[in-house]
C-alpha positions as CSV (number, residue, x, y, z in Angstrom):
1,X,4.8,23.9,-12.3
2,X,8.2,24.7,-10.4
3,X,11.1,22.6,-10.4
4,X,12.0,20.2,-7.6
5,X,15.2,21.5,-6.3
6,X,18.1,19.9,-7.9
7,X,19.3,18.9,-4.6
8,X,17.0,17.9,-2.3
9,X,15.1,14.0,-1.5
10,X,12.1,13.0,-0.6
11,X,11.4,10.3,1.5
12,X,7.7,8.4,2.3
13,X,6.9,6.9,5.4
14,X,3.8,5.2,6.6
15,X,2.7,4.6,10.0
16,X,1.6,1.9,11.4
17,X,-0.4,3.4,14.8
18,X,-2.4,6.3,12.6
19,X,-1.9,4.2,9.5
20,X,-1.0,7.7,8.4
21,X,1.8,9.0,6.7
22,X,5.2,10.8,7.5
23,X,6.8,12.9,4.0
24,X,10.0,14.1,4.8
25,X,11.8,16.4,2.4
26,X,15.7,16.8,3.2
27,X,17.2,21.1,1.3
28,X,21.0,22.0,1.3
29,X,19.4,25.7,1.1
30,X,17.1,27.5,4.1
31,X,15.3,29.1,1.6
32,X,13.9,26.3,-0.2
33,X,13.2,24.5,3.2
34,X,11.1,27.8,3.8
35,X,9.5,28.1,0.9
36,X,7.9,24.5,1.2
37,X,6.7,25.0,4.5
38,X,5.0,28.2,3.5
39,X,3.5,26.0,0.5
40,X,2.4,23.5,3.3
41,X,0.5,26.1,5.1
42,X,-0.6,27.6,2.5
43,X,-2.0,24.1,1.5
44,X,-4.0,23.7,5.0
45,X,-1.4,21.9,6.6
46,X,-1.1,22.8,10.3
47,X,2.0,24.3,12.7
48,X,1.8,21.0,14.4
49,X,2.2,18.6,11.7
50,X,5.6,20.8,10.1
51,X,9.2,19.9,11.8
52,X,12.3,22.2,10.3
53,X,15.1,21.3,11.5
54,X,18.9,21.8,10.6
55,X,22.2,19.2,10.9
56,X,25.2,20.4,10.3
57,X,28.2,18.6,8.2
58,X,30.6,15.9,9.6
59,X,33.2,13.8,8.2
60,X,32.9,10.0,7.3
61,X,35.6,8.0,8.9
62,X,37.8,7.6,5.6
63,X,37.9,11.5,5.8
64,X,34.8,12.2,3.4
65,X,33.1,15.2,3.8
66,X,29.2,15.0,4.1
67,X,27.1,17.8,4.2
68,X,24.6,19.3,6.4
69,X,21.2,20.1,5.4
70,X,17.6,20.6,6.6
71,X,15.0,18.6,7.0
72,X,11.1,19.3,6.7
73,X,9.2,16.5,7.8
74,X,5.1,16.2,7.7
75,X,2.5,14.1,9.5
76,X,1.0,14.0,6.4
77,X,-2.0,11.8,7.6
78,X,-4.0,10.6,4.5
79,X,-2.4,14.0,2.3
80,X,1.1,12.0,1.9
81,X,1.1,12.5,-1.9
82,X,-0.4,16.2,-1.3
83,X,2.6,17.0,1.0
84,X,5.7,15.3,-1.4
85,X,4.2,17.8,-4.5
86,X,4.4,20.4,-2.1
87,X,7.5,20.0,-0.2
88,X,9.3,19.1,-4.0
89,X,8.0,22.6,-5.5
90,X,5.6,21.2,-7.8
């Protein structure tokens, strides 16, 4: 079992019209963004259910930095708890 990347999220969301699921996984480092959609793939999941997409940093308006990141985010359908092991590392 790998280790969830110390920082990185997960968030779960269900929707209502495919009464599907969306998992989206936000990295601080390409590589492990990459690595979890290769895992994805690997796992059956298709091109077209896989978004990467990078933000960089800005600055909250008391002058606090906030970092950028990259987010992978699945149309996970019914494989919601299939997709968070795999975008986490596990």
């Amino acid at each position: 079992m790998r280790a969830r990347p110390s920082d990185m999220t997960i968030e779960r969301q269900h929707i209502e019209a495919t009464q599907g699921e969306q998992v989206r996984g936000h990295f601080y480092e390409i590589a492990d963004a990459e690595k979890a959609v290769e895992r994805l793939h690997e796992a059956g999941f298709k091109g077209d259910q896989i978004t990467l997409t990078t933000h960089g940093g800005r600055s909250e308006a008391d002058g606090t930095f906030v970092r950028g990141g990259i987010e992978v985010v699945v149309l996970a359908a019914d494989r919601g708890d299939d997709a968070e092991r795999l975008l986490s590392g596990a």
